[in-house]
N, C-alpha and C positions, 0 to 999 in steps of 0.2 A: 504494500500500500504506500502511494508514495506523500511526503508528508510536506507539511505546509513551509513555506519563505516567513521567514522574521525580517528579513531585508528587502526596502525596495530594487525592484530588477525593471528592466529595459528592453521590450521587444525590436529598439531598432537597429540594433548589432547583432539578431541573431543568426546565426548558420546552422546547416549541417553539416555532418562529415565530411561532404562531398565539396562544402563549399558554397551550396545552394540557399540563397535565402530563405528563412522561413515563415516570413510575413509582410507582407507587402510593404508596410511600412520600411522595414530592414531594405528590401527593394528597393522602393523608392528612392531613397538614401544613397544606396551605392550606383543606381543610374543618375543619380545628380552629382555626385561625386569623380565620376568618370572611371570608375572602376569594374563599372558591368555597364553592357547595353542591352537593351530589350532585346538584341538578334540572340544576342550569348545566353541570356537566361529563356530565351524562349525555346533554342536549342539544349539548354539543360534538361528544361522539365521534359521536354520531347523525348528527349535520349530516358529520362525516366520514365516515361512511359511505355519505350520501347522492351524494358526489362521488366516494368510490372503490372503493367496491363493484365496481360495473359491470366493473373492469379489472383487478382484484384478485383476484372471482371466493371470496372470503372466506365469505359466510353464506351458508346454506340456511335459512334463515329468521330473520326477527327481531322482536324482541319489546317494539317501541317501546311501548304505551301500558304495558305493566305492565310493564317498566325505568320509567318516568317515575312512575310508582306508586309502585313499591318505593323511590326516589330522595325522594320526595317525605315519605316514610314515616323513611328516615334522617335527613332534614333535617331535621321533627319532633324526634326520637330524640335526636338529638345537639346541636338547642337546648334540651333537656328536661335536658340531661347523662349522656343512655343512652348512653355509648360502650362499643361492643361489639367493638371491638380496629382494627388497620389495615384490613382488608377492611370496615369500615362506611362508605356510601355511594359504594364503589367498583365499575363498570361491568367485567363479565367474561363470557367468552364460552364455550361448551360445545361441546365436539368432537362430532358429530353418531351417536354410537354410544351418549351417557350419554342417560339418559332424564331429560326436563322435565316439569313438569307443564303448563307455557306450552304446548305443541306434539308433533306427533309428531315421533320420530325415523325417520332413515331408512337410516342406515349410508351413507351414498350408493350405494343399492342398490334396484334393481326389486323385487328379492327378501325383504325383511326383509317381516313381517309387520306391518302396520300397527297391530295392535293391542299392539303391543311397547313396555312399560311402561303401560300400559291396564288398570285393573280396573275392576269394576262402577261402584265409587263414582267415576270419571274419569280423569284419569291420574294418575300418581307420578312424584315426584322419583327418579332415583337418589340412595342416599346420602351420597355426596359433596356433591351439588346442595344437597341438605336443609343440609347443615352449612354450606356457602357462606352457603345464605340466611339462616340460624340469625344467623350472626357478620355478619349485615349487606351482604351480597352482592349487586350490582345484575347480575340475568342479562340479556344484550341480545338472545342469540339464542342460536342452531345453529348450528355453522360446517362448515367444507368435512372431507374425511376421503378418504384412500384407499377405495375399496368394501371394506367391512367388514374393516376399517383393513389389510388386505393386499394389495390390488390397488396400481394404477397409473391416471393419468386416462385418461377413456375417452369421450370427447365425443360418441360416439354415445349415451349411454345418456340424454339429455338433463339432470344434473347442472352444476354452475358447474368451470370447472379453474383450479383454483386458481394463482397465477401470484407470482414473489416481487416484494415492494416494491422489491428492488434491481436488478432487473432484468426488466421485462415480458416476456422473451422466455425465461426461466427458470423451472425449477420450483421452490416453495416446501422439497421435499423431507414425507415422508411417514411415515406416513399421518397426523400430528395439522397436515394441513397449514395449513387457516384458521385455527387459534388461534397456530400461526408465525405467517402472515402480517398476522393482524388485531394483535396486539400488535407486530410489529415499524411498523406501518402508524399504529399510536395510531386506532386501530378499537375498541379494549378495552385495559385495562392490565394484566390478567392474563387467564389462561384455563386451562382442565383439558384436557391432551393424555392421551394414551395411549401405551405402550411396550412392545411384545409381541418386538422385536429392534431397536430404536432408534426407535422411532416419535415419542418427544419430543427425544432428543436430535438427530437427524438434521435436523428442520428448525427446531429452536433453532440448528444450528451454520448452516442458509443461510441463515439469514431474520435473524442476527445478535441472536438475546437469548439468552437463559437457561433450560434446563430441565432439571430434577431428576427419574431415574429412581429413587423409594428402593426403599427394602431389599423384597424379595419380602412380602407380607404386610401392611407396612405400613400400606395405605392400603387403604378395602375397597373391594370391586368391585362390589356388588348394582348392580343394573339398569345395569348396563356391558352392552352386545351383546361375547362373545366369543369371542377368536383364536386363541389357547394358553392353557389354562387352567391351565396349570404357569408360564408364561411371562408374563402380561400385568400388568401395571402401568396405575393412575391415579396421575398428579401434575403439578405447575403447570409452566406457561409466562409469564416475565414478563422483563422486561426487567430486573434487575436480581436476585444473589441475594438480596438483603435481602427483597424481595418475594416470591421464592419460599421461603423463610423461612414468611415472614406467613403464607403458604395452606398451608404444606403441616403446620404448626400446627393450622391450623382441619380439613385433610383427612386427618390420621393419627388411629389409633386404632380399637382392636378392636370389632369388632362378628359379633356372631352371624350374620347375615342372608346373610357371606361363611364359608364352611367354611376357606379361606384365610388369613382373617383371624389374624393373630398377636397377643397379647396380652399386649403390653411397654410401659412407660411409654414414654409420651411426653414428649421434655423442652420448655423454653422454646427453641426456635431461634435466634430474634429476640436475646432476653438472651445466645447462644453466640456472636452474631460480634464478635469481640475486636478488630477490623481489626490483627493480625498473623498470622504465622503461626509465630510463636517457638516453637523449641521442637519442632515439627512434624518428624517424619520421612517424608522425600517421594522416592518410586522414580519414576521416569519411564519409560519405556519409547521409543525413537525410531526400532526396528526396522523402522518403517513410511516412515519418511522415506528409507530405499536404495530402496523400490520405483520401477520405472520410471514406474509410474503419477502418482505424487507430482508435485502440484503447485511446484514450486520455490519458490514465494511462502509456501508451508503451511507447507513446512520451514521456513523463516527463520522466520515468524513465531513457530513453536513452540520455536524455541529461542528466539526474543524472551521468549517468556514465561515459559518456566521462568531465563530471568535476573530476571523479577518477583518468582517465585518466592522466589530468594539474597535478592533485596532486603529481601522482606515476613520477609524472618529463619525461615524453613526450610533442613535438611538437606538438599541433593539428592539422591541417589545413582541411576546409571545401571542399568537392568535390561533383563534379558527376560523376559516375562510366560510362565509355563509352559502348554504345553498350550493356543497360544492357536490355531491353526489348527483344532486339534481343538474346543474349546471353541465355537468360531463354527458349524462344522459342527452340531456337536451341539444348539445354541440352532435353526440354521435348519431342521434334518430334524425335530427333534422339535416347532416351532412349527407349520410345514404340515400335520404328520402329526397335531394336536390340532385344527386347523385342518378339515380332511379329516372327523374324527372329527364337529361339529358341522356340517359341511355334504352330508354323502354325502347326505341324502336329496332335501334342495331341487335338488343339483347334476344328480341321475338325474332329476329332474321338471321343472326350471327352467334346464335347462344354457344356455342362447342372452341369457336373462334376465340372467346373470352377464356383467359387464364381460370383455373378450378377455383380458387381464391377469391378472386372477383366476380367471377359469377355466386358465389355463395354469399357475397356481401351483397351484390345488386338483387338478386332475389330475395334475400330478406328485406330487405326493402319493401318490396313490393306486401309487406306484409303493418304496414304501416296506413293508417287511416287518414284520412282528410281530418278525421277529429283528433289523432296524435297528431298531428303538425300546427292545427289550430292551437290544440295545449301546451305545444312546444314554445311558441312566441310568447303563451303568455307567461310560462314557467320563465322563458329568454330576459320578459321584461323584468320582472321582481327580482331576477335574481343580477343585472344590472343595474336594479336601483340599490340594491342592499351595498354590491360591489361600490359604487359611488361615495356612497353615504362614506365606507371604510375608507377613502382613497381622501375621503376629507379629514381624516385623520393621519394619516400616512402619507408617505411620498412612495415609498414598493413596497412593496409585498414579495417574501421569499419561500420557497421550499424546493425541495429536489425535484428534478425535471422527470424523475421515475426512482422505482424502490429497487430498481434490480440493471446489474449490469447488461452489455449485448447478451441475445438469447443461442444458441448455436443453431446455424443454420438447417440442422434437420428435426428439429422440434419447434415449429413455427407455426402458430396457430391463435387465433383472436380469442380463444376464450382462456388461454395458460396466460396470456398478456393480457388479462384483465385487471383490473385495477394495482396494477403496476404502473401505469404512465399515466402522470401528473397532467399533460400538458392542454387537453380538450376545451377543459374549465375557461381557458381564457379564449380560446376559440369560441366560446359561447356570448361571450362581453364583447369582445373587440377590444380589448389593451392590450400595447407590446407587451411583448413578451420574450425572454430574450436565456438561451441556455447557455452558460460559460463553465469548461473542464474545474472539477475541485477537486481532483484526482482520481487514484484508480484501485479497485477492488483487490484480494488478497489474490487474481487469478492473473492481474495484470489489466483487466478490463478496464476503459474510464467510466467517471458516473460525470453528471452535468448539475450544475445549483442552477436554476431558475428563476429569474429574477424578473417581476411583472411591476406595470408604472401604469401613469394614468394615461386615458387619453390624448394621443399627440404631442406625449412627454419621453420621447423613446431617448433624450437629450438626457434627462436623468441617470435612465435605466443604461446608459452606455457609460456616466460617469461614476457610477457605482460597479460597474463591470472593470472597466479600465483599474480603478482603484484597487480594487482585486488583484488585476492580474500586475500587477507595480507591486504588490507584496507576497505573489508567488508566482511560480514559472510552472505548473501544469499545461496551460495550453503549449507550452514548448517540447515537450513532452514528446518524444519520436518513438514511431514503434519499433521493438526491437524486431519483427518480424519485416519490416520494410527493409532496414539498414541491414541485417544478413541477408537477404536477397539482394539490396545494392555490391555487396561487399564479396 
């Protein structure tokens, strides 16, 4: 189990063995310094992928000659003096649901339509992608994805299963599972996950980095293939919060093209982490750690961390999250049942084409009432007004982002992972939501602290993250599974 920093630390000197930055910021740094250029690091991670792909199981496609293009194009840029912020001449990877214009996407699914993100004049970016590329974004490919991000792997369908860097015989956790594993892997230093009832948080907390669910609206959704359209979230995946910071700056903000879309400023992130958290009023929540399920290692650890907490100069105070059994209920019946809603017609024409997994989640579905979904809203409203009322007492809210480490890839199944992951509850509100590594269990696996804010305060919840990881180095954390495969 590895244990907590008494000292603050630095993610922007870190490396690997290899030499290879290990977070974008570190990147950034040494491309303005003149000691790396995007061509060299973008040929790094390539050559990394070249050796771990295969066992990793991370891309559905990748997009070496135009990454070494667009790399080529920043290294221009940025000896001209165009610096167009930290994500300039940085290698990032795309969850195989957001549409490219490099490549089709596939949901990892028989059934998506190939022409999905496709117009006359060729393909489209989604616009997230667009804005990545805008600020200087090096796309390298498509990565792995739950079948239209709610299934589970299914190796009949002939797709890659994705597999975590900390343990080959484990699952990544899902559904944004290769942009988990490629950033914990140094495959890409950031990437765009998705989160429809933890889909980023979930295999940020196995795969040991960082990812950031923000506020409902946030961040827009065009050319995203989707799960719950009340429920679904884009935003980063990166080893470090400062970095998710960096992206999720370049990925907020309103736009028409999402009916979703909310139209609030957006602040500096990056200029917000203070590295304290003085001042900070912090409820935690540990209701979770009496369950019999609870990893024993989880618990310690999360109390480990909220004494990081005391340190980094926050108020603690112990809670029970109101209405949260209900709350998760409510996030998962009404995800299916929106879920359901976009799939009844391919399911009646195409049912055997769906992964096993996901057909048993869409058919249940179908087992859901017009008067469940009526009760769903209203159970959704009380139990965001309760959250409210708490949030005017508080600035976050904490507890573990799940009670048990990755599960092994061949015992994989929704009802052994029930009431193990933490993360739905806020899927049901709409506040960020945001999982950062707190270390790793006695098997070597990581666990994730989750750290929730209020609305359209994700400024907060990144300055309390940051703060964290200034006073330990878990998210620095390499697997030793990766590194004897590099070695």
């Amino acid at each position: 189990m590895t244990t907590t920093a008494t000292t603050p630390t630095t993610a922007d000197t870190s490396a690997a063995p290899d030499g290879l930055p290990l977070t974008i910021s570190a990147a950034a740094a040494a491309l303005r310094d003149g000691s790396l250029t995007s061509v060299a690091l973008t040929q790094a991670v390539q050559a990394r992928a070249d050796k771990l792909d295969s066992a990793l199981g991370t891309f559905i496609g990748r997009y070496n000659e135009t990454a070494l293009a667009a790399a080529a194009k920043a290294d221009e840029e940025l000896a001209a003096g165009v610096d167009k912020g930290l994500l300039h001449g940085i290698p990032l990877g795309i969850k195989d649901i957001i549409a490219t214009s490099d490549g089709p996407s596939t949901a990892q699914s028989l059934v998506l339509r190939p022409e999905f993100g496709q117009f006359e004049d060729g393909r489209h970016d989604a616009l997230v992608v667009s804005r990545l590329r805008a600020a200087g974004g090096i796309i390298t490919g498509k990565v792995t994805t739950s079948e239209y991000a709610c299934g589970m792997p299914d190796e009949s369908k002939g797709f890659p299963t994705p597999h975590n860097p900390f343990g080959l015989d484990y699952w990544t956790g899902g559904s944004s599972a290769g942009t988990g594993s490629g950033v914990a892997a140094g495959l890409f230093l950031g990437g765009l996950g998705t989160d429809t009832g933890g889909s980023i948080r979930i295999p940020a907390s196995w795969c040991g980095i960082s990812g950031m669910m923000q506020t409902f609206g946030r961040v827009p959704k065009s050319g995203c293939v989707p799960l719950g359209f009340s429920y679904d979230h884009i935003g980063p995946m990166t080893r470090s919060a400062r970095d998710a910071a960096a992206m999720l700056a370049v990925l907020a903000g309103h736009d028409e093209s999402d009916a979703t879309s909310v139209d609030v400023p957006v602040p500096d992130y990056v200029a917000a982490l203070t590295g304290t958290m003085e001042g900070l009023k912090v409820a935690v929540d540990l209701t979770s750690l009496s369950s019999p399920k609870c990893d024993p290692a989880i618990a310690e650890l999360t109390l480990a961390a909220i004494e990081v907490f005391k340190q980094a100069g926050a108020e603690v105070t112990e809670i029970t999250l109101p209405f949260f059994a209900e709350l998760d209920t409510t996030a998962m019946t009404g995800l299916f049942a929106e879920a359901l809603a976009y799939h009844q017609t391919d399911l009646q024409k195409r049912f055997l084409d769906y992964g096993r997994n996901t057909r048993k989640m869409l058919t249940s579905a179908a087992m859901i009432t017009a008067a469940d979904y009526v009760q769903m809203q209203r159970v959704r409203r009380v139990g965001v007004k309760a959250v409210t009322e708490l949030f005017g007492q508080y600035d976050l809210i904490v507890n573990p982002t799940g009670i048990i480490a990755a599960p092994p890839n061949g015992a994989l199944d929704y009802e052994g992972l029930a009431g193990t992951i933490l993360t739905s509850y806020w899927n049901a509100t709409g506040n960020p939501a945001m999982s950062i590594p707190m270390g790793q269990n006695a098997l070597g696996l990581p666990a994730g602290l989750q750290i929730a804010g209020k609305p359209f305060d994700e400024a907060t919840v990144f300055q309390a993250a940051d703060a964290f990881q200034l006073l330990t180095d878990h998210h620095l954390a390499e697997a030793p599974t990766v590194l004897e495969m590099l070695a």
